[in-house]
SEFI-627323 format. One record per residue (C-alpha): residue number from 1; residue in three letters; x, y, z. Coordinates in Angstrom, 1 decimal. Layout:
N
{NUM,"ALA",{X,Y,Z}}
...
This chain:
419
{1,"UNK",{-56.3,-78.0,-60.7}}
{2,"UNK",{-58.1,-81.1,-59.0}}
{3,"UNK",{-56.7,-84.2,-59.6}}
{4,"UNK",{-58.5,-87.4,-60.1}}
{5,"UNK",{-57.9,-90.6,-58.6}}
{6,"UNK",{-58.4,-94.2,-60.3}}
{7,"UNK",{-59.2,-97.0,-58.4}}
{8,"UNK",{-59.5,-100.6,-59.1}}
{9,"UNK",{-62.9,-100.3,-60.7}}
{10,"UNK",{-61.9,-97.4,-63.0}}
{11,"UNK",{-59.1,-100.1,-64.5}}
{12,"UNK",{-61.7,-102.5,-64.9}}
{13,"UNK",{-63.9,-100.5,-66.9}}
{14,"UNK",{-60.8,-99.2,-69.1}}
{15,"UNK",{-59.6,-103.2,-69.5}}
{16,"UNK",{-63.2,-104.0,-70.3}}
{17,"UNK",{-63.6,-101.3,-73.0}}
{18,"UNK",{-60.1,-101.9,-74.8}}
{19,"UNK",{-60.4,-106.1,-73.6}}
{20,"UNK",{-60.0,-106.5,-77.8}}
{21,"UNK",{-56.3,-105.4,-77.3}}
{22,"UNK",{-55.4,-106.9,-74.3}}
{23,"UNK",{-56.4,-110.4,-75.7}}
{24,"UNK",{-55.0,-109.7,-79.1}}
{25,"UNK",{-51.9,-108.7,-77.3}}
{26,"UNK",{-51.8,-111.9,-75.4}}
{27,"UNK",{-52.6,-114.3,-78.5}}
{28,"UNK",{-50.2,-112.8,-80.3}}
{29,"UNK",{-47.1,-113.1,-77.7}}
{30,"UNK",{-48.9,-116.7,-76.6}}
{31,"UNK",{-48.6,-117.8,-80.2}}
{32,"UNK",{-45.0,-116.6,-81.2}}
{33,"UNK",{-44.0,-118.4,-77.9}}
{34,"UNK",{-45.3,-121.4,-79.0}}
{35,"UNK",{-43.8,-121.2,-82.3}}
{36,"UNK",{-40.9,-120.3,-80.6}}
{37,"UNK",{-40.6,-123.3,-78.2}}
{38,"UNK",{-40.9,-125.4,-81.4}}
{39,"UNK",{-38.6,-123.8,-83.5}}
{40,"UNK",{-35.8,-124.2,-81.3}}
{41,"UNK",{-36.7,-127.0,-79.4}}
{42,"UNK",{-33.3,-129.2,-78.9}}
{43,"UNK",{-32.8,-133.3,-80.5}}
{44,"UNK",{-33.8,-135.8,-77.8}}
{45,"UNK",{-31.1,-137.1,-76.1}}
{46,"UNK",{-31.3,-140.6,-74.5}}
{47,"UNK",{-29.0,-141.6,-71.4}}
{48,"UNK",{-29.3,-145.6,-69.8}}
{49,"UNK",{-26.5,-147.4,-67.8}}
{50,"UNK",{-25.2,-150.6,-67.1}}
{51,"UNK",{-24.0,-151.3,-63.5}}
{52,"UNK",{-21.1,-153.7,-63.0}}
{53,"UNK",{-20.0,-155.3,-59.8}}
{54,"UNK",{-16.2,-155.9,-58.8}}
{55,"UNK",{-15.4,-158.5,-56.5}}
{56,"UNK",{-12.2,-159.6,-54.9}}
{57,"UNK",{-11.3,-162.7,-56.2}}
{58,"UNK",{-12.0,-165.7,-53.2}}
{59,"UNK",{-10.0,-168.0,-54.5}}
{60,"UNK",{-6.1,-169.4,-53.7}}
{61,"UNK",{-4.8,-168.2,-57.3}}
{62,"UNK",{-7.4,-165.2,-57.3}}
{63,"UNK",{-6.0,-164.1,-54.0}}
{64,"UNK",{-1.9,-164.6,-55.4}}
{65,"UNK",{-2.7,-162.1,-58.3}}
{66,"UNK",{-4.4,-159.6,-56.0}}
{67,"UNK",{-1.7,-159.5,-53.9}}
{68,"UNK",{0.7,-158.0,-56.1}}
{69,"UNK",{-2.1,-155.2,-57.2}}
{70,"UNK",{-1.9,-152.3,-56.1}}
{71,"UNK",{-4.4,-150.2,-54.0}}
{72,"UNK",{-8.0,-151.3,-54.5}}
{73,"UNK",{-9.5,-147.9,-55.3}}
{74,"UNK",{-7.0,-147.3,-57.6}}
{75,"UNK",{-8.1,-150.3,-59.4}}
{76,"UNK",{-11.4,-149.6,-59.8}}
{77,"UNK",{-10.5,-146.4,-61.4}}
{78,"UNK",{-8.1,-147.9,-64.0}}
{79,"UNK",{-11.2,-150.4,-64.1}}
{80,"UNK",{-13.8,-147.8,-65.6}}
{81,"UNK",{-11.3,-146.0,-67.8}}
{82,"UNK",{-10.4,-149.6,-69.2}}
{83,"UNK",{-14.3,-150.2,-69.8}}
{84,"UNK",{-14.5,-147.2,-72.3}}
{85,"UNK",{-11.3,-147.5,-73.8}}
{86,"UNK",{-10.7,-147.7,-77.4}}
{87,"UNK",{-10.1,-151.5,-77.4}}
{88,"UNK",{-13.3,-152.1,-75.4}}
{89,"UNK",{-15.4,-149.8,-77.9}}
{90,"UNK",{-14.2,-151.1,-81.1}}
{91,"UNK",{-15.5,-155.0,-79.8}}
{92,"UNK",{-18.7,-153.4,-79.0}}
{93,"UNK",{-19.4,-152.2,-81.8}}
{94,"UNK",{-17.9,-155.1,-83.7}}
{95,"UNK",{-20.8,-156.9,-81.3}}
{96,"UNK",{-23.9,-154.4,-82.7}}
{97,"UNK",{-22.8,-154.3,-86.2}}
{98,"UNK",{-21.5,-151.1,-86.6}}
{99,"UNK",{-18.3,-151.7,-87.7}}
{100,"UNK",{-17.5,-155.1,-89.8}}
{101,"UNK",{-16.7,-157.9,-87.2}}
{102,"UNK",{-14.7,-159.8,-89.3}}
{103,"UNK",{-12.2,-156.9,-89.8}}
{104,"UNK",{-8.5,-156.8,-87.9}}
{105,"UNK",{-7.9,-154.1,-85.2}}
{106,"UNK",{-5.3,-152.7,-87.9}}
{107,"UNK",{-7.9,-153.2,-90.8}}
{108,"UNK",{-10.3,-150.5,-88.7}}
{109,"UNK",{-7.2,-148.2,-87.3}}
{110,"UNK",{-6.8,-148.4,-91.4}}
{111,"UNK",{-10.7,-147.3,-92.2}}
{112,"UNK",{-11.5,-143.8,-91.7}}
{113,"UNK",{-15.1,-144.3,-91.7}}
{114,"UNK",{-14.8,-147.2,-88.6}}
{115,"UNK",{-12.3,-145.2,-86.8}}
{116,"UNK",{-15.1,-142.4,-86.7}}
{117,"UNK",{-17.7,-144.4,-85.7}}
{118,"UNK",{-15.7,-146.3,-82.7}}
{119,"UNK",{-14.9,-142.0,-81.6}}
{120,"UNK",{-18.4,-141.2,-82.2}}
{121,"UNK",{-19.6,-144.3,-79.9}}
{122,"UNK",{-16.5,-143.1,-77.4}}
{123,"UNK",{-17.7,-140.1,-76.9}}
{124,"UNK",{-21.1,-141.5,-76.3}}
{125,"UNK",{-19.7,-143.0,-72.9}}
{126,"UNK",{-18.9,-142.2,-69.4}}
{127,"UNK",{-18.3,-144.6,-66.4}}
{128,"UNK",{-18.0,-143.9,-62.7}}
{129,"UNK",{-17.8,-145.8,-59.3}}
{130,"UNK",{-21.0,-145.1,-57.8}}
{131,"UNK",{-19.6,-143.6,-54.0}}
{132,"UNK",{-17.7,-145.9,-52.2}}
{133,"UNK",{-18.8,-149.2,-53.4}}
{134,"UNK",{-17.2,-151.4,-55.4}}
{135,"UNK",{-19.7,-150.7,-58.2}}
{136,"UNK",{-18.9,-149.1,-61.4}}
{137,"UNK",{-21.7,-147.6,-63.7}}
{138,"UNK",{-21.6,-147.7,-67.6}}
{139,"UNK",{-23.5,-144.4,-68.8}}
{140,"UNK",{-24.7,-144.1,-72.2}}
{141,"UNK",{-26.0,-140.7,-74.0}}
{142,"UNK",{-27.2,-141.0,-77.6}}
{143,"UNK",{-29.7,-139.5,-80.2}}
{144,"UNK",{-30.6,-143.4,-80.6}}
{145,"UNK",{-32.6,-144.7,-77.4}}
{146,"UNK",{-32.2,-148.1,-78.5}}
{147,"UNK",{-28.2,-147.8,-79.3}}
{148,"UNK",{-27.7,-146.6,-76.2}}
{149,"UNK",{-29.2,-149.4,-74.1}}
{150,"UNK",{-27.6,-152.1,-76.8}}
{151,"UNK",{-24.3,-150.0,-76.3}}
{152,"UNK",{-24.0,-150.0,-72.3}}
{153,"UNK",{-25.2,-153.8,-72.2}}
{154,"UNK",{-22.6,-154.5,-74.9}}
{155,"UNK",{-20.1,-152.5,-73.4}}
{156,"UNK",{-20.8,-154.2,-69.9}}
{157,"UNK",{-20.8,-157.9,-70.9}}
{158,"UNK",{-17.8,-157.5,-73.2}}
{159,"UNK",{-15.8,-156.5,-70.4}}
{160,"UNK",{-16.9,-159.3,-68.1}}
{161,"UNK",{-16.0,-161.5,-70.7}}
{162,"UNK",{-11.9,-159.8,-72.0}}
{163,"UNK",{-11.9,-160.0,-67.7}}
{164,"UNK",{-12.6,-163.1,-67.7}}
{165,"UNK",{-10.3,-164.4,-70.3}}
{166,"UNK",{-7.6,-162.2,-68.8}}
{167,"UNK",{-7.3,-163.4,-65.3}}
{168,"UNK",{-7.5,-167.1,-66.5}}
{169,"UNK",{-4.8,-166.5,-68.9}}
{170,"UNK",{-3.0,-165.5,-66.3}}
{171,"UNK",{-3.7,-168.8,-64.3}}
{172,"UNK",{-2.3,-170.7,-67.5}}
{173,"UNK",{1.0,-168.4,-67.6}}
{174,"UNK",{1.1,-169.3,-63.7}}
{175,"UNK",{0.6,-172.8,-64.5}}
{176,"UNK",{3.5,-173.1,-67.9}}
{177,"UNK",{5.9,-170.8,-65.0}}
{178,"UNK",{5.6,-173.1,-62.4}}
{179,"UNK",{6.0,-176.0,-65.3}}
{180,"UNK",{9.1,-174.8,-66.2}}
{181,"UNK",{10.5,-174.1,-62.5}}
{182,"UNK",{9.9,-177.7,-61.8}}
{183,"UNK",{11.4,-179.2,-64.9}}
{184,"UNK",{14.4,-177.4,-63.8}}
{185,"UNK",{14.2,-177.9,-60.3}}
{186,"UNK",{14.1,-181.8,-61.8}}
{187,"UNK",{17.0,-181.2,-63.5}}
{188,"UNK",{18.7,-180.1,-61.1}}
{189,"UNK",{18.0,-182.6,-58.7}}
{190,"UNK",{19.2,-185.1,-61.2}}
{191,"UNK",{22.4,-183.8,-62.2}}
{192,"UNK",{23.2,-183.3,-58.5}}
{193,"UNK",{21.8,-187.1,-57.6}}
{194,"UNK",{24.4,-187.8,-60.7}}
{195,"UNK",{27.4,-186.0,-59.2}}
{196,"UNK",{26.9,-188.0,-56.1}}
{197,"UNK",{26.8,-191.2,-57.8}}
{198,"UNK",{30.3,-190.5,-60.0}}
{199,"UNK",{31.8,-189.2,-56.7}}
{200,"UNK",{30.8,-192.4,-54.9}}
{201,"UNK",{32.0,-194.3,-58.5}}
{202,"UNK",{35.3,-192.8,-59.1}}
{203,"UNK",{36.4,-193.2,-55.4}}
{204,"UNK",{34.2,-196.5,-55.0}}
{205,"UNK",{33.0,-194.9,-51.7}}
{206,"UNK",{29.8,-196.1,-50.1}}
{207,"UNK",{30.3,-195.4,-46.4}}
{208,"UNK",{33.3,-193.8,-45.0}}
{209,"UNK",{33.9,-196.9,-42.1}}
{210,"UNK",{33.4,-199.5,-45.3}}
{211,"UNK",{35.8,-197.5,-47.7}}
{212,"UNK",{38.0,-197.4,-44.0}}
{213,"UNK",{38.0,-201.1,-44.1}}
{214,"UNK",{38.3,-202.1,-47.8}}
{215,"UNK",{41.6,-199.7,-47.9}}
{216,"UNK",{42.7,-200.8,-44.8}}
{217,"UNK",{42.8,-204.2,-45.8}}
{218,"UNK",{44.2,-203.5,-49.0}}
{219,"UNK",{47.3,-201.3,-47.3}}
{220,"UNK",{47.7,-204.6,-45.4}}
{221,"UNK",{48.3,-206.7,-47.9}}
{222,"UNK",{50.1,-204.6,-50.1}}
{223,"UNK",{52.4,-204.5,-47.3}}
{224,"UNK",{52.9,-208.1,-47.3}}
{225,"UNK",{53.7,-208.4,-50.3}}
{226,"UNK",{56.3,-205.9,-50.2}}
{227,"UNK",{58.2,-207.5,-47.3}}
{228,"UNK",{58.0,-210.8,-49.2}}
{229,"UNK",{59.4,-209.0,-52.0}}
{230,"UNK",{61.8,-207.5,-49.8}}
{231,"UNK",{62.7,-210.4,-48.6}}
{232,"UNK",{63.2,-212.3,-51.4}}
{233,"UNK",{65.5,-210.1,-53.0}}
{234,"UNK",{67.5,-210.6,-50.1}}
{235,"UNK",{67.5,-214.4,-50.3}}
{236,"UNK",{68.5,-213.6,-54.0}}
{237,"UNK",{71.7,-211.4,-53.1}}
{238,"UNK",{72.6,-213.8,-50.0}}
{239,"UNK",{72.3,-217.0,-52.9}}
{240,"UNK",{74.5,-215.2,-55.6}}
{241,"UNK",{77.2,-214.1,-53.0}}
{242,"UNK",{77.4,-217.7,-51.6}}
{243,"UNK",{77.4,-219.3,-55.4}}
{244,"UNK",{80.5,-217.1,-56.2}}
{245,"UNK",{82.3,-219.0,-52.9}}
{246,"UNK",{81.2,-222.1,-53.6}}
{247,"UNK",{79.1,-223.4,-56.7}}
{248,"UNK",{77.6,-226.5,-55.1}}
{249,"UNK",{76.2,-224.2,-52.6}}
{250,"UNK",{72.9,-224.9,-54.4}}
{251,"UNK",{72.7,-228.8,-53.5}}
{252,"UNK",{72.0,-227.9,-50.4}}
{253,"UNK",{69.4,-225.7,-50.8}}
{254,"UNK",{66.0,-225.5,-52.6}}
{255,"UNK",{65.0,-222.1,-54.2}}
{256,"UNK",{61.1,-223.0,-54.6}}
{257,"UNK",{61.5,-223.3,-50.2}}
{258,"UNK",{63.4,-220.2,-49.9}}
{259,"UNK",{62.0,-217.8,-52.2}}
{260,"UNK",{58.5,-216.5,-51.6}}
{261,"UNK",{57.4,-216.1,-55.6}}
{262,"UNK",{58.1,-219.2,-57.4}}
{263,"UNK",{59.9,-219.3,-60.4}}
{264,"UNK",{59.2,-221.9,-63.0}}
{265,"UNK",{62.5,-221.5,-64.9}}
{266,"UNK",{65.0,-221.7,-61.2}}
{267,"UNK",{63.3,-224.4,-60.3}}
{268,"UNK",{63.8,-226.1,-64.0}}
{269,"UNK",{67.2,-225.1,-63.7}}
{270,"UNK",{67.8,-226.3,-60.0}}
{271,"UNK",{66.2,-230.0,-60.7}}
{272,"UNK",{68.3,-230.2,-63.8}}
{273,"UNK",{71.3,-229.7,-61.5}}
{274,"UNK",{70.2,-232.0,-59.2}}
{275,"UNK",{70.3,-234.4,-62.6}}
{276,"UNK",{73.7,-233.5,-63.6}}
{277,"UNK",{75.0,-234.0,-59.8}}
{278,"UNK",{73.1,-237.3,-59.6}}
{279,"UNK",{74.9,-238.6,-62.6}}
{280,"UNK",{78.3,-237.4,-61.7}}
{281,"UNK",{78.1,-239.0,-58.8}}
{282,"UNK",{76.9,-242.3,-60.1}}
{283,"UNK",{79.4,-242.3,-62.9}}
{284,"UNK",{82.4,-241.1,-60.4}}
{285,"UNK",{81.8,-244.6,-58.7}}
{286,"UNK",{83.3,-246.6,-62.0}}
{287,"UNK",{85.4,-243.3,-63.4}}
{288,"UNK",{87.8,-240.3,-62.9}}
{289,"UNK",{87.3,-236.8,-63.2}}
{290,"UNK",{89.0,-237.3,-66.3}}
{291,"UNK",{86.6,-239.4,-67.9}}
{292,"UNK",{85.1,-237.8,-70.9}}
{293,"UNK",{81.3,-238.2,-70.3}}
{294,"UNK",{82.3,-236.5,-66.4}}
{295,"UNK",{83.6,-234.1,-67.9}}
{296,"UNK",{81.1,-233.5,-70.2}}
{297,"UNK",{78.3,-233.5,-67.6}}
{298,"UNK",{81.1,-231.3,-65.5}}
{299,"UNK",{80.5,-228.5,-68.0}}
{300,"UNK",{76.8,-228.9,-68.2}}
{301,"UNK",{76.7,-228.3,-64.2}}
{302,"UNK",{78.8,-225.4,-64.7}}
{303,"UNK",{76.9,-223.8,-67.8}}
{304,"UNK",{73.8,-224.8,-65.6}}
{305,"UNK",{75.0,-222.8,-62.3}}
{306,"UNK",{76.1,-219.6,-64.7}}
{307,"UNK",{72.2,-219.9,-66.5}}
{308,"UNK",{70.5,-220.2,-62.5}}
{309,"UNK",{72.8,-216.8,-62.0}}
{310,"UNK",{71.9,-214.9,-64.6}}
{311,"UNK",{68.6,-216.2,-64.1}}
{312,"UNK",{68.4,-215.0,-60.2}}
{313,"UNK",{69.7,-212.1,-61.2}}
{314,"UNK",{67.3,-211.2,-64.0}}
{315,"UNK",{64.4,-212.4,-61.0}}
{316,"UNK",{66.1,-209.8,-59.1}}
{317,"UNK",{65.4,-207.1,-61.3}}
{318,"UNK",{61.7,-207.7,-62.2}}
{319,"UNK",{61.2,-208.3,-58.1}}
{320,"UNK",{62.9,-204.7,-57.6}}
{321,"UNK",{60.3,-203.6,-60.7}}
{322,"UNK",{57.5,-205.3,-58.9}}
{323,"UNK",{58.3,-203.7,-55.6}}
{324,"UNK",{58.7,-200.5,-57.0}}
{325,"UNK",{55.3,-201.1,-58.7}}
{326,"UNK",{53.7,-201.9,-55.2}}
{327,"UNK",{55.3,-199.2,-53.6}}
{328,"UNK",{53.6,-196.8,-55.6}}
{329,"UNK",{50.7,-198.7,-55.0}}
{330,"UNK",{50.9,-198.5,-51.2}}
{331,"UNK",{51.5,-194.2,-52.1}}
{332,"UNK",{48.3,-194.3,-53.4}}
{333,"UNK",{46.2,-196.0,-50.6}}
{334,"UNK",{47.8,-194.4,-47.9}}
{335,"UNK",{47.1,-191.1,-49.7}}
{336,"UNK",{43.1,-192.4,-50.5}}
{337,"UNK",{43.6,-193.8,-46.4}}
{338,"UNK",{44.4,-190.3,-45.3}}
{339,"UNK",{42.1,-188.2,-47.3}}
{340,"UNK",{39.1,-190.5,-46.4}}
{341,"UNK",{38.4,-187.2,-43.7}}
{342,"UNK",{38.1,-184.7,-47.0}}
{343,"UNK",{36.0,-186.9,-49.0}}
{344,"UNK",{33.9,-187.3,-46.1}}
{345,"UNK",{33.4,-183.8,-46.3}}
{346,"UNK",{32.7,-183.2,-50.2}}
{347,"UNK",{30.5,-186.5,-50.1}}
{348,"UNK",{28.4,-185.0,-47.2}}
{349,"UNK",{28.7,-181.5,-49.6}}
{350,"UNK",{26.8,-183.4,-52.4}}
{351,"UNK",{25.3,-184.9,-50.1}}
{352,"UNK",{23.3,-182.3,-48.6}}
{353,"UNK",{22.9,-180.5,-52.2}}
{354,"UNK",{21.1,-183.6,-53.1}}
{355,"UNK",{18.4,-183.3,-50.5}}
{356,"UNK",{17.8,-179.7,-50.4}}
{357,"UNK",{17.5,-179.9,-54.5}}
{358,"UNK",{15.4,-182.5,-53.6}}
{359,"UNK",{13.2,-181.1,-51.2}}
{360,"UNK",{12.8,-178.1,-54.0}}
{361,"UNK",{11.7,-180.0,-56.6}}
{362,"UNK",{9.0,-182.2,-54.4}}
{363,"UNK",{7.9,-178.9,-53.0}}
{364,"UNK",{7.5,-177.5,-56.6}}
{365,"UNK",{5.6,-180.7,-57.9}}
{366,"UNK",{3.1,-180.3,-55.2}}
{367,"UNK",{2.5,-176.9,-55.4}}
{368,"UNK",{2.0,-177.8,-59.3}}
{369,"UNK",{-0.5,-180.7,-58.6}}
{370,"UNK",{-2.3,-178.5,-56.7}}
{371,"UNK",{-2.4,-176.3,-59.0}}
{372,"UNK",{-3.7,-178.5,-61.8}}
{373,"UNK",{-6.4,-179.1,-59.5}}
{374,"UNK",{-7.2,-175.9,-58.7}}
{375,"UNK",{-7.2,-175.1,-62.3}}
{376,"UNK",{-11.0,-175.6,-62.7}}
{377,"UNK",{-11.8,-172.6,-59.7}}
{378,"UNK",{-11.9,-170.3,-62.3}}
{379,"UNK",{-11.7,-166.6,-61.5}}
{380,"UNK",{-14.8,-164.4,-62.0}}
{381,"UNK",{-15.1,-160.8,-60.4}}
{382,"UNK",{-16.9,-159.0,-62.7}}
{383,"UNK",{-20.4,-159.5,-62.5}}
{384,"UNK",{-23.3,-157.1,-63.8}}
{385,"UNK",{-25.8,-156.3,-61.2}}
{386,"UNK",{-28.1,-153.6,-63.8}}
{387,"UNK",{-28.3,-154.2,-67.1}}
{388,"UNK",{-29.0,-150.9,-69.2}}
{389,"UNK",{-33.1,-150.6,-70.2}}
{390,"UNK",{-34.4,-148.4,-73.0}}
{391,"UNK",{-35.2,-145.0,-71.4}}
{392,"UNK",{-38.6,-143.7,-72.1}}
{393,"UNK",{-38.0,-140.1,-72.2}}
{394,"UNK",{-35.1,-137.9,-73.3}}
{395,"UNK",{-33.0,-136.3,-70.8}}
{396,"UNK",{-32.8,-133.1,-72.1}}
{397,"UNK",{-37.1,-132.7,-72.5}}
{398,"UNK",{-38.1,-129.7,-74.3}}
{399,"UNK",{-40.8,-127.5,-72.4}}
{400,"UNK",{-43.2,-125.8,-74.9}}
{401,"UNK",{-46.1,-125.8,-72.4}}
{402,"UNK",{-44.1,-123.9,-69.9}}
{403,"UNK",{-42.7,-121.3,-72.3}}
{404,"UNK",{-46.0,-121.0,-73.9}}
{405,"UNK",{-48.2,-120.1,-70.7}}
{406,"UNK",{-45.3,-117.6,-69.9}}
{407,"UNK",{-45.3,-115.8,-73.2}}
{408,"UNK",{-49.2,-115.6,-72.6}}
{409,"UNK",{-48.9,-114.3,-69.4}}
{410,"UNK",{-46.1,-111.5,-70.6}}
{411,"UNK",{-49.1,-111.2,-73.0}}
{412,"UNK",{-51.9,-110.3,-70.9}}
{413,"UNK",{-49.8,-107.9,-68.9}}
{414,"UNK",{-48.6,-106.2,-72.0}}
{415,"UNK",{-51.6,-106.1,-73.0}}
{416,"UNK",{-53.2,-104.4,-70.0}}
{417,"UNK",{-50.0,-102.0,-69.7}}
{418,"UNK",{-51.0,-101.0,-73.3}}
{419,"UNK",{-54.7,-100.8,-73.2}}
């Protein structure tokens, strides 16, 4: 049996005589992808972002806190997972009105309804470090185009602000730290300034050839008087030992000469035997030894002479007190006189603690001058470089147009395939 052959014009005439089916074919599947494309077409979802710059603080106090930080890429991570933190959300949305902004952090952590918002807004937000830079982007994906550009602006300045406030609080706990070091570094310095002065008090020291001097001296005189007291207690035993030979041994001597401390009451006694001998011998000129008033004045001289004895003697003692007294005395500034070389020593100790506390403490009140001065460079290093617009046109588009024209060519080629 022959076999027949169609060619291009034979389809033609076949798709021109069944045309009604082909283009009912491709109006139907043209019109159920249209519907199609709207039936599931997806919520428009809005994306924006804020871009924030982070700069190394400049400054001398800026510069102190960075240098205990760790490194500076690490930072900028902890940086953008700070910006959409929980803490960070909730005073954003305090900012837009979302949540109540007179409310307490534990107020909201207490209300379901805010704690679902701050999430939903949370969940809302990414950031990233855009490559290498020191730039950090604040994206925003919402249903709401404007909420999302209100939310990465909010979200953005907030941040530059708590930054702000943070690193100039910590200027202020810098400045009430070094305040504190230099009260006590004051304090110090005082009671060490103090010590020195009751050291230099108590041993009446001022220089170590003047103290030399002043004790010197002093041993010197002490000395004297010893061997005056020395010597008079001599004189004293050498006068009672000649009065028990001979009892007018003290006409021809005169105590006041002799001894080296006067004593009111020998020399009383001595003038009042001078008297009594005077009168004796002007009497013995007209009477015996026998007369009554010789006698008399005979026993006075005697009971005179036993009272100048008992006398020395009792001058004996207190000289022997007084001696021992400035013995001790002399101990004591030949001890001072020897240790002069150790106190040199412990005053130069104190000495030295007082200027180095000193030095501390004028070191400390310079570096806190300069700090109050300082105090107005106030650190900012969070700057925003792209505010967040309102985007135009959802990210997530839906394509009716595209589905359609497919479904209506699918359509056409059904439709020839079946005619």
């Amino acid at each position: 049996m022959t076999q027949y052959e169609l060619d291009f014009n034979d389809y033609w005439r076949i798709i021109k005589k069944k045309r009604l089916i082909v283009i009912l074919t491709a109006f139907m599947l043209t019109f159920f992808s249209l519907i199609f494309s709207i039936l599931n077409k997806p919520t428009p979802v809005y994306q924006t972002s804020a871009s924030l710059q982070i700069e190394r603080s400049t400054s001398l106090t800026g510069l102190y806190m960075q240098s205990i930080s760790w490194n500076y890429g690490d930072d900028l991570a902890t940086r953008a997972a700070v910006i959409k933190s929980y803490s960070m959300i909730e005073k954003a949305a305090k900012s837009l009105g979302i949540i109540d902004s007179n409310m307490t952090s534990s107020e909201i952590k207490e209300d379901q309804s805010s704690v679902s918002a701050i999430e939903r807004l949370k969940s809302r937000v990414t950031t990233e470090q855009e490559g290498f830079t020191n730039i950090i982007n604040i994206k925003v994906k919402d249903y709401d185009p404007i909420l999302t550009k209100d939310l990465a602006n909010a979200l953005a300045k907030i941040y530059q602000q708590e930054n702000f406030k943070q690193k100039n609080a910590q200027i202020q706990n810098s400045l009430k730290s070094l305040k504190l070091q230099l009260d006590n570094a004051e304090k110090e310095y005082r009671n060490d300034l103090l010590r020195l002065q009751e050291y230099r008090k108590v041993h009446r020291f001022i220089t170590i050839p003047e103290k030399s001097n002043r004790i010197s001296v002093k041993l010197t005189e002490n000395e004297e008087n010893l061997e005056k007291i020395k010597s008079d207690i001599k004189q004293i035993d050498k006068i009672l030992l000649r009065l028990q030979n001979n009892p007018d041994y003290l006409r021809f001597i005169s105590l006041d000469l002799i001894l080296n401390h006067q004593n009111v009451v020998l020399n009383g006694l001595q003038s009042q035997i001078d008297k009594i001998e005077n009168q004796i011998i002007e009497l013995s000129q007209y009477f015996t030894n026998e007369h009554p008033n010789i006698k008399t004045l005979i026993h006075q001289k005697k009971q005179t002479i036993n009272n100048i004895i008992s006398e020395l003697k009792a001058f004996k003692n207190s000289l022997q007190e007084l001696r021992l007294k400035d013995q001790q005395k002399w101990n004591s500034l030949n001890k001072d006189y020897e240790s002069l070389p150790l106190q040199s020593i412990e005053i130069q100790n104190l000495e030295q603690e007082v200027e180095t506390s000193r030095n501390i403490y004028q070191q400390l009140k310079i570096n806190y001058l300069q700090s109050i001065v300082k105090q107005s460079d106030v650190i900012q290093e969070v700057f925003i470089i792209r505010p967040a617009f309102t985007p135009s046109s959802p990210i997530n588009s839906t394509k009716i147009a595209p589905t359609t024209l497919a479904g209506m060519i699918i359509g056409i080629i059904f439709g020839i395939i079946l005619a």
